[in-house]
C-alpha positions in Angstrom: -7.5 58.2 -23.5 -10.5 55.8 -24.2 -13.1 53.9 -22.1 -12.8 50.3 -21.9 -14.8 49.4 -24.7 -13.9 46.6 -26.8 -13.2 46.3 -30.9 -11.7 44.2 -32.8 -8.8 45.2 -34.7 -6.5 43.3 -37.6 -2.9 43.8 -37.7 -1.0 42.4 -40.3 2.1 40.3 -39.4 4.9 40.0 -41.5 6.9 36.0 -41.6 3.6 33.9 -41.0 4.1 32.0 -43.6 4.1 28.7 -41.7 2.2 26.9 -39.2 4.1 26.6 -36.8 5.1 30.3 -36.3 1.2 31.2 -36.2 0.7 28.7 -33.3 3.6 30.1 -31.6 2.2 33.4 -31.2 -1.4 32.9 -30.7 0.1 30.8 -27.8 1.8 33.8 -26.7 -1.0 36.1 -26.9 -3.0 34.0 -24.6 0.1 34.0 -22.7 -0.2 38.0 -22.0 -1.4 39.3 -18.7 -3.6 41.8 -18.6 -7.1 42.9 -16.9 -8.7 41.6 -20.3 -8.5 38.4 -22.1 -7.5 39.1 -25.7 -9.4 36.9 -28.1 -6.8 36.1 -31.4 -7.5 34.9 -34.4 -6.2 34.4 -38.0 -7.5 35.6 -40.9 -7.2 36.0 -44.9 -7.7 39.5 -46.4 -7.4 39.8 -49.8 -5.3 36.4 -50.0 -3.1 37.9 -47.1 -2.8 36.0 -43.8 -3.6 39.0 -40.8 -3.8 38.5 -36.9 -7.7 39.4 -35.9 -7.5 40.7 -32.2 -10.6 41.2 -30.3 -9.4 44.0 -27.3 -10.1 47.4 -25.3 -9.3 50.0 -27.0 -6.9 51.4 -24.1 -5.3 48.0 -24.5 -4.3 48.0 -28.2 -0.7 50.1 -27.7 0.2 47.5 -24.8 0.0 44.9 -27.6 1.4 46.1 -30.0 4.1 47.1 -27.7 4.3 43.0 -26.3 4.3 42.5 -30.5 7.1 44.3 -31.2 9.3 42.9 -27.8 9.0 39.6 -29.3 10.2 41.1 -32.5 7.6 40.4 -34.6 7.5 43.2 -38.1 4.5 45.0 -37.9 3.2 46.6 -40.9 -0.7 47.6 -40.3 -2.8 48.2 -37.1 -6.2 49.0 -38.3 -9.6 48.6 -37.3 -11.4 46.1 -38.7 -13.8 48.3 -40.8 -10.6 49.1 -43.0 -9.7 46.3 -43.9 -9.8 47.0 -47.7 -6.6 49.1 -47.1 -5.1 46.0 -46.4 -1.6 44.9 -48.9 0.3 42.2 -49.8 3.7 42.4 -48.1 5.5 39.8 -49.7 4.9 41.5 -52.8 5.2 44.9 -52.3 8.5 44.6 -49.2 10.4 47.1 -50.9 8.0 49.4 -53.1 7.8 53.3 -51.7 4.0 53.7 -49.9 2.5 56.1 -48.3 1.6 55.4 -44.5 -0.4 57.4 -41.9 0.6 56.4 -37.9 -2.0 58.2 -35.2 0.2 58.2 -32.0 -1.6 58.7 -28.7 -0.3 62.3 -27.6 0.8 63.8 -30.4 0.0 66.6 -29.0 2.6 66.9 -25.9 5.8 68.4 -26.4 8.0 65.4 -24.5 6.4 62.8 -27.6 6.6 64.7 -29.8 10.0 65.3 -29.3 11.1 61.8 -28.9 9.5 60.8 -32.0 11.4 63.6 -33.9 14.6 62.4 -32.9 13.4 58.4 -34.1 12.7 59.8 -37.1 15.4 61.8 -37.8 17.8 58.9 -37.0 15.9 57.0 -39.4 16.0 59.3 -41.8 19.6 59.1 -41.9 19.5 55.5 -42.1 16.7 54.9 -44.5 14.6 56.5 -47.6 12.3 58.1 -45.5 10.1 61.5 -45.9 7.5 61.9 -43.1 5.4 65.3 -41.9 4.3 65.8 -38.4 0.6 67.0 -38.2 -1.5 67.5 -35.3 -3.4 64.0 -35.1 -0.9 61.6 -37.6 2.4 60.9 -38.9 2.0 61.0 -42.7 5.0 58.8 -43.8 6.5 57.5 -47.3 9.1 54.7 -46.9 8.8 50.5 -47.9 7.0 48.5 -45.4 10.4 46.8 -44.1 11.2 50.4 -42.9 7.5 51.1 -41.5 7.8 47.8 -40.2 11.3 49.0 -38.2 9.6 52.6 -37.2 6.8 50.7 -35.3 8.8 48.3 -33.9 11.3 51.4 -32.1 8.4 53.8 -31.5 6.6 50.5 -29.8 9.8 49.8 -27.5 10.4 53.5 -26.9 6.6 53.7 -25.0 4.9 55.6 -27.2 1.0 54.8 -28.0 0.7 53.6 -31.6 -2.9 53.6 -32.5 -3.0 52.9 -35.6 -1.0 52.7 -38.2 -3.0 52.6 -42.2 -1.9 52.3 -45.5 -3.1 55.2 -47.7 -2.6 54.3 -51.5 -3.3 56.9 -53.6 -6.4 58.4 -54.2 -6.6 57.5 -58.1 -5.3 54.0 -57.6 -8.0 53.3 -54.7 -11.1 55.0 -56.8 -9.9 53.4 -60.2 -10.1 49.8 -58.0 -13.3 50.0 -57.0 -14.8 51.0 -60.0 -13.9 48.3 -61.9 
């Protein structure tokens, strides 16, 4: 999959809105057990509050994995590079985006399978339109339902890598213009 090499990686958190709730998990990522220490962090991007995680590469589906066991909504996994693409969840909970998720092993027929049949059970849950490509996910639904797709893919064992919101091409080019 990868080598061990280390990046850092924000992930944006949704209810983090007190002190007390950030505490609690930095206390539990220190808490997790594995061959590498992970080295958290909070911070603000774009006036939202994001957990910074310092970790292998190879380790980054455990945690989000560990993340989503202790039920915690995640809405972005993206390296820290791309952190422009960051949004404001409070704000924008229940407004159609466009999403792209890069699952490890895409590629095999067992995964791929499994994550049909998430998504199709979603789909008759939830305003959801997603195509399957070769490397990604590319997904449309409201971050409370990206949040929930994570959170079962994550529980289900399968590698989420990253997972990036794409606005739309005019919206991003006509913001950093002016």
């Amino acid at each position: 999959m990868f080598l061990d090499k280390y990046d850092t990686f924000i992930i944006n958190i949704g209810n983090l809105s007190t002190w007390l709730k950030r505490r609690h998990l930095l206390n539990e990522c220190k808490q997790l057990q594995s061959s590498h220490a992970v080295q958290a962090e909070f911070m603000k991007v774009k006036q939202q509050l994001v957990l910074k995680v310092h970790i292998p590469k190879c380790n980054l589906p455990y945690f989000i994995s560990f993340l989503s066991f202790h039920n915690y909504p995640i809405y972005q996994v993206l390296p820290l590079s791309q952190k422009e693409f960051i949004f404001q969840t409070e704000a924008n909970i229940e407004a159609m985006m466009h999403f792209k998720l890069k699952i490890d092993g895409l590629q095999d027929v067992f995964i791929k399978d499994k994550i049909i049949d998430i998504m199709q059970y979603l789909t008759h849950q939830e305003d959801i339109n997603y195509i399957l490509t070769q490397q990604y996910i590319d997904i449309s639904c409201t971050p409370r339902v990206i949040a929930k797709l994570i959170h079962t893919l994550a529980t289900k064992n399968i590698d989420v890598l990253c997972v990036n919101y794409r606005p739309r091409v005019a919206q991003y080019k006509h913001s950093t213009i002016s």
